[in-house]
C-alpha positions in Angstrom: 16.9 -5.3 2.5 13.8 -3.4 4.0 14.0 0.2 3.5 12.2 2.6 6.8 9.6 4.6 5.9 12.4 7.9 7.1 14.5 6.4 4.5 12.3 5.9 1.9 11.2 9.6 2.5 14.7 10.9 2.5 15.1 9.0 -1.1 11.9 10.9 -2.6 13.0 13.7 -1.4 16.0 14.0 -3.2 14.6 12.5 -6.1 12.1 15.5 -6.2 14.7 18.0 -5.8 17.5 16.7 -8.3 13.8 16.4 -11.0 14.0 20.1 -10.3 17.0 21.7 -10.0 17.7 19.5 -13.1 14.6 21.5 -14.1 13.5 18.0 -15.9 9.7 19.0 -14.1 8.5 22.3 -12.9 7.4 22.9 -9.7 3.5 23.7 -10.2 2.5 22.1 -6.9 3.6 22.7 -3.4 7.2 20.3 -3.0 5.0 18.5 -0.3 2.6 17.5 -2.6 5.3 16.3 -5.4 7.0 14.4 -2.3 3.5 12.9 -1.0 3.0 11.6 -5.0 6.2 10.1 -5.5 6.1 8.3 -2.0 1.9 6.9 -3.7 3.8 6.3 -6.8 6.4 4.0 -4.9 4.4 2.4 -2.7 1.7 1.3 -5.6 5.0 -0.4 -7.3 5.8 -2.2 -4.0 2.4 -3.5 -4.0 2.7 -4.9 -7.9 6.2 -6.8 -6.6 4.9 -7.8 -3.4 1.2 -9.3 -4.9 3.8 -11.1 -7.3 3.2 -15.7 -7.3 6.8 -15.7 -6.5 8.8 -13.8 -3.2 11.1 -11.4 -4.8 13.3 -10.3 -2.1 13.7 -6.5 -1.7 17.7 -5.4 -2.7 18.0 -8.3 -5.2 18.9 -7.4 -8.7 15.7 -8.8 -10.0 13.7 -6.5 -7.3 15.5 -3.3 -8.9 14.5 -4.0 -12.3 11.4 -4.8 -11.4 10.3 -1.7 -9.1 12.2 0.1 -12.4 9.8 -1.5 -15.2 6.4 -1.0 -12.9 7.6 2.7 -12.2 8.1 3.5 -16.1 4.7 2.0 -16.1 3.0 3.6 -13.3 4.3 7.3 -14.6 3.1 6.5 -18.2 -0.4 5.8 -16.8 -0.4 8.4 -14.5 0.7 10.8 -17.8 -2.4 9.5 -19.8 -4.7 10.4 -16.7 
């Protein structure tokens, strides 16, 4: 399953907002800039799965806990910077 770019927008955005209500981050930038990040963060993990030897379709199982592992990589990295 291929998510649109609307959706995939629409899925960061409420990730953003529950991270803040949930006041797990603060809000120190502008929302659009915490939205434009997440959507950089996501779309460098879809890169990792898709440069992958083997096809790992989008939706499976093995994609989720993929995309989950590189993320929990991607924001450690990103933490260090």
């Amino acid at each position: 399953m291929r998510l649109s770019d609307d959706r995939i927008s629409h899925i960061t955005h409420l990730m953003v907002k529950g991270l803040i209500s949930g006041k797990l981050i603060e809000p120190l930038q502008p929302e659009e800039k915490l939205f434009r990040e997440a959507r950089r963060t996501d779309a460098v993990v879809r890169r990792k799965i898709h440069s992958l030897s083997r096809t790992v379709p989008e939706g499976s199982s093995e994609w989720s806990v993929l995309h989950r592992k590189y993320m929990d990589e991607e924001m450690r990295r990103r933490k260090k910077i």
